[in-house]
N, C-alpha and C positions, 0 to 999 in steps of 0.2 A: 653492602659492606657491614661485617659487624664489629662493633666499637671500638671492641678489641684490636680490632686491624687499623681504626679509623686514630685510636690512639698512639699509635706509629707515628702517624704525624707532625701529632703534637712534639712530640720527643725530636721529630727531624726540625721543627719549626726555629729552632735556638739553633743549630748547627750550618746554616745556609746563608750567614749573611754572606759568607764570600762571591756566593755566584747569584741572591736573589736578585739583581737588579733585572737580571735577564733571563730568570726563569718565570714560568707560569705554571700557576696550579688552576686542573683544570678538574670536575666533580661529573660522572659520569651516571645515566640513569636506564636503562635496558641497552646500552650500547651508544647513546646520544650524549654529548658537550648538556648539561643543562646550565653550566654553570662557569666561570673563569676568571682572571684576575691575577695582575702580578704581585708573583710570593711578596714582594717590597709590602702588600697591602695588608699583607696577613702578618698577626703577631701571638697567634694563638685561634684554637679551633676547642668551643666546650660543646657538651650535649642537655642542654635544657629541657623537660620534660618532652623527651623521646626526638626533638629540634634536631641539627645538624646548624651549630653557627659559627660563623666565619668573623669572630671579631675585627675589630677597627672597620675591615671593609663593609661588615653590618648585613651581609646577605647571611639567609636562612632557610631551611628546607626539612622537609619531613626526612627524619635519619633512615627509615626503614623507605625511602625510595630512594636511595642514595646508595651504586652500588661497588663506586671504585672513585678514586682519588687519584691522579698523576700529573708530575711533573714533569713538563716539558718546556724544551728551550726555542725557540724563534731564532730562522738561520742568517742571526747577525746582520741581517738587510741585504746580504746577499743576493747577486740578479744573475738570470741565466745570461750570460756574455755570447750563448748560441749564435743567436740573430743581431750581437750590435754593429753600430755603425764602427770598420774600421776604416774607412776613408780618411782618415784624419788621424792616422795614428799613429807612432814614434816606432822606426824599423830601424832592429837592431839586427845584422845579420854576421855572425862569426864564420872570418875564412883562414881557417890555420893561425897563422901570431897576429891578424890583424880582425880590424871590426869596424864597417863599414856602417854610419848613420845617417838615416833621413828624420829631421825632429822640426816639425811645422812648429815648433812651441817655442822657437830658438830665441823671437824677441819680445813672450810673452812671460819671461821667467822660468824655463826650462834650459839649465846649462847641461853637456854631455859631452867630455872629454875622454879621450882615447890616449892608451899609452901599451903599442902592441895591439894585443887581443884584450887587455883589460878597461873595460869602459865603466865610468862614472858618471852619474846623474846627481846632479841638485835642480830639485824641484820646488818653485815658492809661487809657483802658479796657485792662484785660486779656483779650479777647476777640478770639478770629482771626477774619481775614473776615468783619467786618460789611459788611452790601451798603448801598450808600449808590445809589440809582433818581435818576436825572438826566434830565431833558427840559423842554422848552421853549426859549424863544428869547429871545436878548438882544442888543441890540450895544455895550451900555457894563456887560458883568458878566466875575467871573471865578468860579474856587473855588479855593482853598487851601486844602492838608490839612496838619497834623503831626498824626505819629502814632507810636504806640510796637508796631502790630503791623501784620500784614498785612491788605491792605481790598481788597473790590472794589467797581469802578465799574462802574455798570449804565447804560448809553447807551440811551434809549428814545427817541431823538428829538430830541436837544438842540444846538442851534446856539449853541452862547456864542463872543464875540466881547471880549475887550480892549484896547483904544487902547493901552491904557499898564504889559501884562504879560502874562505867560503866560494863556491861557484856564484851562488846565488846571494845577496844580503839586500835586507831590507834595516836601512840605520833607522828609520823612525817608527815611532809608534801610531804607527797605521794600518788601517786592512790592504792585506793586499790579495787579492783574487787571482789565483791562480784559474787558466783555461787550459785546457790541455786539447788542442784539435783533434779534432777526430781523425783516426786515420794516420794517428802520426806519434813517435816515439821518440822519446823525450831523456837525457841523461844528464845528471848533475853530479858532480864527479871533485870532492876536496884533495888534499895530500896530505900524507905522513908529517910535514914540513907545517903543515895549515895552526894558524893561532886563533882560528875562528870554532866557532860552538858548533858548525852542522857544516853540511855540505851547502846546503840549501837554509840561510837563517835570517829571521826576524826579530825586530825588536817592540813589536804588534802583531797583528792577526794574518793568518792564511786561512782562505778560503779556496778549496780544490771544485771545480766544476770542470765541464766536459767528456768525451767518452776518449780521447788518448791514452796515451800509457807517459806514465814519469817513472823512470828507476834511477835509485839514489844511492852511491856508494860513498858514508861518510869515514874516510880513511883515519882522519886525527882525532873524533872525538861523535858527535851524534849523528845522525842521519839529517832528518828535520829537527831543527830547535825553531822554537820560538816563545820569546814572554809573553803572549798574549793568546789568546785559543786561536786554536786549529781547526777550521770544520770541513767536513769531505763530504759534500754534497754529490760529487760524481768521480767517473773517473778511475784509471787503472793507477797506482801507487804503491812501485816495488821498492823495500827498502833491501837490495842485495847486503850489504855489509855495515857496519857500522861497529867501531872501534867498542864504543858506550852505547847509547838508547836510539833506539830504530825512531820512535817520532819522543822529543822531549819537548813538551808543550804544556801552557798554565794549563789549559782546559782542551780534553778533546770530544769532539762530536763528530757523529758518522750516520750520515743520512741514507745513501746509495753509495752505487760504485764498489770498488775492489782495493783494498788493502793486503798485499802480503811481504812477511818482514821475517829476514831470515839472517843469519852470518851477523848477527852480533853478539857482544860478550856483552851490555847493559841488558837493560828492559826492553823490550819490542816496542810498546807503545804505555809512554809515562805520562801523565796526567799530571805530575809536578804536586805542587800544592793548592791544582784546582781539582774537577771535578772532570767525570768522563761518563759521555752518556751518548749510548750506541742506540739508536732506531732503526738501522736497513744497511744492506749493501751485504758483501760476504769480506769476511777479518780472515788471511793463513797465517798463522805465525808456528816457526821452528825457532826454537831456544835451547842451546847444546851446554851453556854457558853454567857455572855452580851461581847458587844467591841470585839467581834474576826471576824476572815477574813478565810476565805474555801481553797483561793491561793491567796497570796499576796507576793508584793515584791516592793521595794525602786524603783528601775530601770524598763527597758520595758519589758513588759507580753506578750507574743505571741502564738497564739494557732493556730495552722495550722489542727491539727484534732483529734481525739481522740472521746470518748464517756466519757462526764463528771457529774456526779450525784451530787449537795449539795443541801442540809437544811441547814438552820440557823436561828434558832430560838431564840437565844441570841438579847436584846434588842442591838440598835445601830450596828448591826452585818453587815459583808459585805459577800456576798456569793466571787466576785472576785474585791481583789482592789489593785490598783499599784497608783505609784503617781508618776509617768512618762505616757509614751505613753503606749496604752492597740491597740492591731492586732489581730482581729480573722481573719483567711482565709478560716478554717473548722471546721467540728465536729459538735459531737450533746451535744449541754449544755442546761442542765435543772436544774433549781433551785429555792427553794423554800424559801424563806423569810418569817416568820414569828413574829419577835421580834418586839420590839415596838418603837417610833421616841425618842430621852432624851432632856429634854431642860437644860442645865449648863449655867444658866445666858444669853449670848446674845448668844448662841453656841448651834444650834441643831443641832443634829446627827441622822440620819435615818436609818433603817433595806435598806439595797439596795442590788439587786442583781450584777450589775453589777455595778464598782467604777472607772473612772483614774481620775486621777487630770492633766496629759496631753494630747494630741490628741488622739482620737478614733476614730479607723479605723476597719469596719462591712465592709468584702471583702466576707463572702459567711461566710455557715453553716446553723444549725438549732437547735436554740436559744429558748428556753420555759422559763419564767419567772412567777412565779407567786406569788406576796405578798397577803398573805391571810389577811382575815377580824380583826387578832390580831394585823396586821401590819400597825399602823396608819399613815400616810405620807408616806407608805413606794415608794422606785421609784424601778420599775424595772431596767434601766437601767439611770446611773449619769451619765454626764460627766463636769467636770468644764472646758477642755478646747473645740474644735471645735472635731465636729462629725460627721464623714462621713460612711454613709452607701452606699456601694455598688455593695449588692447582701446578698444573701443568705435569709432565712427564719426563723422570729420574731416571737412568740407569745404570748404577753406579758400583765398579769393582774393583776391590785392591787383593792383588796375587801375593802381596809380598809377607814377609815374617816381621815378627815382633821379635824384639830381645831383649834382654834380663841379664841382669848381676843381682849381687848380691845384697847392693843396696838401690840400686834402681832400675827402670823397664820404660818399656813402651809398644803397646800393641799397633796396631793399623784399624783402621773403622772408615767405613765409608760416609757416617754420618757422625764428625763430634762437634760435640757444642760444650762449651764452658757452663754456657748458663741454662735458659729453659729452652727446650723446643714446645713450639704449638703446630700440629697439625691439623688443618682445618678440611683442605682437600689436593687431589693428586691424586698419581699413581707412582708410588715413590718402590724400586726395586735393587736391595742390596744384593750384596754375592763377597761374602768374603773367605780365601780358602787358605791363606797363609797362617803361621802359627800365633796362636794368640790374637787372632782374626775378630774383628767384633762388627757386627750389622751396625746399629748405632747406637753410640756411647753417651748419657747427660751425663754432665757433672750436678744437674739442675733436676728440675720437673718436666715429667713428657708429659703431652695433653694431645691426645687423638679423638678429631671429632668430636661435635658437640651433641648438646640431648637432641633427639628425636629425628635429625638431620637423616637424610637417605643415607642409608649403607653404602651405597653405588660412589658417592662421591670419595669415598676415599678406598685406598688399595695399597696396602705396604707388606712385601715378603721381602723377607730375609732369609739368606741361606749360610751359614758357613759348615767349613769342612775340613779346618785345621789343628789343628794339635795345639797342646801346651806350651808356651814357652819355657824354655829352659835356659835356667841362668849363665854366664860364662864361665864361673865356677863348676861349673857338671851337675848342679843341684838340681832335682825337679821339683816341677810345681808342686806346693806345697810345704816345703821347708821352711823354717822358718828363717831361714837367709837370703832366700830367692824372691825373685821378682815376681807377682803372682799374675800372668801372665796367660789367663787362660781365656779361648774361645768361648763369646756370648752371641745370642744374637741381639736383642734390647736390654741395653741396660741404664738405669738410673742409677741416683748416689742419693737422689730426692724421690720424691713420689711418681707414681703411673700413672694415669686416670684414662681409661680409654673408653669413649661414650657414642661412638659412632664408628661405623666402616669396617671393613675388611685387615685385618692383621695377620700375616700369618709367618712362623717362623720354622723352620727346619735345619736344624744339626746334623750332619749325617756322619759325625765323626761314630764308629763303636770301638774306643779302645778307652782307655783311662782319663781321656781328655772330659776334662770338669765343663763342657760345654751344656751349658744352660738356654734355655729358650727365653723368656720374659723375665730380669732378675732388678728389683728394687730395693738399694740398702735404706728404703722405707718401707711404705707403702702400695702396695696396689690395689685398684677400682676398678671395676669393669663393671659398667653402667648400661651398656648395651653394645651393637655392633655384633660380628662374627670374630672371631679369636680362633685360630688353630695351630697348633706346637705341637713339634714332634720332635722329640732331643733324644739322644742319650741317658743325658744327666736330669736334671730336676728339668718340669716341662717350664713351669712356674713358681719361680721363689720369690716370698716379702722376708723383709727382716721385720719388721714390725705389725702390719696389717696386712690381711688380703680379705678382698669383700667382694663381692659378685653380686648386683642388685639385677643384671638385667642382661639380653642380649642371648650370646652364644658362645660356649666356651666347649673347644675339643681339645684335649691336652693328651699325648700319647708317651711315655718315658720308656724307654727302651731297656735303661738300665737302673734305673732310682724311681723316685716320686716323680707322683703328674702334678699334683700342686702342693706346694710347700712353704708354710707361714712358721718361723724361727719366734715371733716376738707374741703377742698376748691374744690375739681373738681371729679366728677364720668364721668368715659368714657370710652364708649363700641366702640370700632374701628374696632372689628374682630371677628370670632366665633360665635355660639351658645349659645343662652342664655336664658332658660325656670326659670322664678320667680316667685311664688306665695307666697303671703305674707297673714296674716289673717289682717292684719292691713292697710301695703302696701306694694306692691312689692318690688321698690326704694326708701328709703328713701334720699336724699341727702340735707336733709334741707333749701332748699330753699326756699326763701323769710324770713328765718328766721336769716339769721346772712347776711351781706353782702360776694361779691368775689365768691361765693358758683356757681355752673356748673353745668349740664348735659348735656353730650357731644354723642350722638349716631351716628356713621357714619362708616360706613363699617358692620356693626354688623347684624346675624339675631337676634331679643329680642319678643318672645313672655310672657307677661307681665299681672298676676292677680292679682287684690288688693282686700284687703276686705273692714271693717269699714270705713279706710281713704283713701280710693283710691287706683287707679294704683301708679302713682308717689305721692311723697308729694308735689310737685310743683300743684298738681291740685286742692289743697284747696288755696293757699298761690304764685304762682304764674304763668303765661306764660305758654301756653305750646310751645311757640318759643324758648323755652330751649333747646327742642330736635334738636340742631343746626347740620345742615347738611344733615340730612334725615329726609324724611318724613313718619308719622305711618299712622295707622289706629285704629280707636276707635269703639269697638263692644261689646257686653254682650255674656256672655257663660256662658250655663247653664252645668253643673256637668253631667257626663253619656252621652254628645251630642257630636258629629262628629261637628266641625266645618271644613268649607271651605271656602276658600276666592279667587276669581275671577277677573282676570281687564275684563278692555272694549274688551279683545278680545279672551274675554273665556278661559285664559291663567293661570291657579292653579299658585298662589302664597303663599299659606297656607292652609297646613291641619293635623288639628290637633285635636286627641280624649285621652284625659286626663286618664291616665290609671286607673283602680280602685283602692283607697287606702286600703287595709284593713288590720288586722293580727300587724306584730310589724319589723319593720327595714327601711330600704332604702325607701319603698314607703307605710308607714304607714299613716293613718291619723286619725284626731283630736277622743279622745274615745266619747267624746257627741254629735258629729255629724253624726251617723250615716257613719263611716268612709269617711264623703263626705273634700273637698279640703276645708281649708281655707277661709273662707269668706261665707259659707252655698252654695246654690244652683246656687244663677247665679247673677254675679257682672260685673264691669268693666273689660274687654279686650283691651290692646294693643298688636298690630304687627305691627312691622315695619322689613324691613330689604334693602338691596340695589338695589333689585325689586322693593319694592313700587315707585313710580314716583305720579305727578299731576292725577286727574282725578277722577272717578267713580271705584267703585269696589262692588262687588255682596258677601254679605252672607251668607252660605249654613249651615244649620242645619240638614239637615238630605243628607248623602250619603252613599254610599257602596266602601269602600276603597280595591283595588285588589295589594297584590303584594308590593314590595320595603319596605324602612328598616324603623324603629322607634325607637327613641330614646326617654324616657318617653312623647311619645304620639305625638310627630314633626314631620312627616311622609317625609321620600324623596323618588324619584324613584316611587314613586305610581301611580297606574292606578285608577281614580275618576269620581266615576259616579250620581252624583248630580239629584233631584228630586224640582219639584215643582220651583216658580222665584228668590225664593232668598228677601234681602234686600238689598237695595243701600246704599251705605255709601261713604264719599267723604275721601283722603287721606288728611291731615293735616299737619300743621307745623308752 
């Protein structure tokens, strides 16, 4: 784990007194516990000359063997109730308005009065876990327990039904262990008439075990409540209906077993103002309902694994939202967003599937998002505070549009964040097609991969294919009254910095839509990794810097610039770097505002421009711009082998332009006969830290044997040239 990640926790460490008595943090090393301790022990985590320490509790470890950190909870003392003794146990059995008891505890302090079908318990027995065997059927009974210790409830078949209160209640704050027998189906049933919080309520803990089924229709107000957490260890648990919240509980936890919650206007499952942390089992939940939440909770959400299903088709709806930190580490979540964005005065609310309002942390899983075409602005995944993805598998889509006035907007993005994203590793895969559509949006700094790290570990494409937003006034984009409202695929408001992995983004809009492939209203770095853009509009725009030290960069614009710096300096120092622009390659506005740069040195840059040239410096100024190396300036026609030669027969370039046809990564323009940018045969620059002084020979026709290509740069080849070539002299 690196630091970066490890100092997440630090930041969680202040936000957990509510649930640390009974969580654990545990430090993991190739896959192994080397390490553990309740959070209660820990009050801070530093890093002392490269250490990993654990204040107060005083343990310490080599940081770089230390490769994950998790917190997990212990299932409340919870016992499997499978195999206990129930020979001795309190039978309660419902027959229509009456309820028959056998209670061996009668003169040891267990009282149990009947009135009807509604039975009462007071328990001041000193004894844990008496099982109290429940079945049969009623639709005018309840039970009521107070008690002064822990009990379980043994569901062998029991459908009770109350007009006028909870089926189920627990008065005291205790655990109560639910078993559910195997074999057998179980219903708790409140009324419209009911003055109680659930169908089924607590005023302490539920504990669900066994493999039965419980369905739960809470008619007057929640499903399950209870003040104290809720943990589902096993077991089938349907929440058919529920007026408000399908499970409304301080804390939930979900180890195995089957949860699905449907037919309510609340939350499915609420977490209250504790915390909710899912390990196993499979979650369905359907939410039709406006303003509700799938799992949601006050405090932190953590999902380590499970198989999780929601809908939510409720306008303003959130499939998962917390408003503390949100941890997936596993599991497969799918969810479907359909409701629609609300505007309340200065206060929009979006359909989202994924919600925190604190740090978000993507450690692995496989994540399907999809806001369909009803769902206008909707995001796949929010985060208002910093977002760190590092691992697992994304596949995230919003169909719907964006809309615009005159004084305000809002697009759809499958990824936004308020603050920074850090992307460390994954395979993170946007698709956005509605209008004003964006891959993902920072208000922050993106940070993709770190130096030197493998390529392989990360993998982020993005595709959109929507049009401009257009304001409600009839204005288009652009005006200056409109909402500006146009299709990106990455975008920043702060810096880029991308130093490892695979990027790749594709626009396939070609009509006037301003869609941009990589756009920072700063800064951009590409420090290494592979990059490929292929837009429309500009491939890559910085408002202030763009710098390329390293890696691989293919930029294709169909209709504008392949790479485009607005503010004071472009510089290519490192790397690979294929541009074709239909307009020009570089833009960097030169000779048009003073201060303005192009810097090429250390870099290979093979370089096409269309209408206005290779760079814009070559209407407007110098080409002593290209300060420090020197290029080469040649034509290349569309379909040809080039190769380039010094004085001593020595291949310094060769390169055949791959075919564009069809629709993605290497599409081109639809009325040109799928040919590049600029039509048949325009301006060519190469340069790279080869080129020197002197003569150099250009080959148009060879036969290329052997070694690798990267859209169409050939290294490692064997080259076999015909005919003299053209002379051309290197420049600078």
């Amino acid at each position: 784990m690196k630091k970066s990640a490890l100092f997440l926790v630090i930041l969680s460490l202040g936000v957990v007194s509510v649930w640390a008595q009974k969580k654990k943090i545990k430090a993991y090393s190739g896959g192994n516990v080397i390490y553990q301790t309740n959070l209660k022990n820990v009050d801070s985590i530093t890093f002392p000359n490269s250490m990993i320490l654990f204040n107060t509790d005083l343990w310490q470890h080599n940081l770089a063997d230390v490769d994950s950190l998790l917190f997990s909870t212990p299932n409340s003392g919870a016992q499997d109730t499978t195999a206990i003794d129930t020979s001795s146990a309190i039978n309660i059995v419902y027959n229509g308005t009456s309820a028959s008891i056998t209670n061996p505890y009668s003169s040891r302090g267990v009282s149990i009065t009947t009135s009807g079908a509604n039975v009462t318990v007071n328990s001041t027995i000193s004894t844990d876990n008496i099982v109290y065997n429940i079945w049969g059927t009623t639709t005018s009974g309840s039970l009521a327990i107070t008690t002064s210790k822990n009990i379980i409830l043994r569901l062998r078949g029991a459908s009770i039904t109350n007009p006028n209160g909870p089926a189920v209640k627990i008065n005291s704050d205790r655990k109560a262990t639910v078993h559910l027998l195997a074999g057998t189906a179980n219903m708790l049933k409140d009324g419209t008439a009911s003055s109680g919080k659930g169908a089924l309520q607590s005023a302490g803990e539920f504990v669900f075990q066994g493999t039965g089924t419980l369905n739960i229709l809470g008619m007057a107000k929640h499903g399950i409540q209870s003040s104290g957490a809720t943990q589902v260890l096993n077991g089938n648990i349907n929440i058919l209906s529920a007026v408000k919240d399908g499970f409304n509980v301080d804390n939930f936890i979900m180890d195995s077993g089957s949860v699905t919650v449907s037919g309510t206007t609340g939350d499915a499952i609420d977490g209250d103002q504790g915390f909710v942390e899912i390990n196993g089992g499979t979650i369905r939940i359907i939410c039709n309902s406006a303003d509700t939440k799938g799992i949601s909770c006050d405090s932190i959400l953590t999902i380590n694994g499970g198989d999780i299903e929601i809908s939510m088709s409720g306008n303003e709806s959130k499939g998962i939202k917390t408003d503390q930190d949100l941890t997936i580490n596993g599991g497969n979540i799918t969810i479907t967003a359909s409701g629609a964005t609300v505007i309340n005065g200065s206060d929009t609310s979006h359909c989202v599937g994924i919600k925190a309002n604190g740090i978000t942390t993507i450690n692995d899983g496989d994540i399907t998002i999809t806001c369909t075409s009803t769902n206008n602005g909707g995001r796949c995944i929010s985060a208002d505070g910093e977002l760190y993805i590092n691992g697992g598998l994304m596949t995230l889509t919003t169909q719907g549009d964006g809309q615009g006035s005159t004084s305000r907007g809002f697009s759809p993005a499958c990824i936004k964040v308020d603050s920074n994203l850090f992307v460390i590793g994954g395979e993170i895969n946007c698709t956005s097609s509605g209008r004003g559509g964006r891959g993902i949006k920072v208000d922050g700094n993106i940070t993709i991969g770190t130096m030197g790290a493998n390529d392989s570990l990360i993998s982020i494409t993005v595709k959109t294919s929507g049009s401009n937003v257009v304001s409600s006034g009839g204005s288009s984009f652009g005006s200056s009254n409109s909402y500006k409202g146009a299709p990106k695929g990455i975008k920043a408001e702060g810096n880029i910095s991308i130093n490892s992995g695979l990027v790749r983004v594709y626009c396939s809009q070609n009509t006037s839509a301003t869609a941009e492939g990589i756009e920072s209203k700063d800064s951009i770095r590409i420090n290494g990794g592979a990059v490929e853009v292929n837009t429309y509009d500009d491939g890559i725009n910085a408002t202030n810097w763009l710098c390329i030290s390293g890696g691989k960069v293919w930029v294709n614009s169909r209709n504008n610039d392949a790479l485009d710096c607005n503010g004071t300096n472009l510089t290519f120092s490192g790397g690979l770097i294929i541009c074709f622009g239909s307009e020009q390659a570089v833009d960097v506005d030169l000779g048009e505002r003073q201060g303005r740069s192009l810097t090429i040195s250390g870099a290979t840059v093979l370089a096409r421009g269309g209408n206005m040239g290779v760079f814009s410096m070559n209407n407007s100024a110098s080409p002593t711009m290209l300060n420090g190396q020197k290029y080469l300036r040649t034509s290349y026609s569309y379909g040809s082998t080039l190769v380039i030669k010094n004085n001593n027969q020595q291949t310094v370039c060769v390169f055949k332009h791959p075919t564009l046809s069809g629709s993605g990564f290497d599409a081109g323009t639809s009325d040109s006969g799928a040919k590049p940018p600029g039509g048949n045969s325009t301006s060519f620059i190469f340069t790279s830290p080869s080129v020197t002084s002197g003569n150099y020979t250009v080959f148009s026709s060879a036969t290329i044997t052997g070694g690798s290509s990267w859209h169409g740069y050939y290294t490692g080849a064997t080259v076999t040239t015909s005919g003299n070539g053209t002379s051309i002299s290197a420049q600078q």
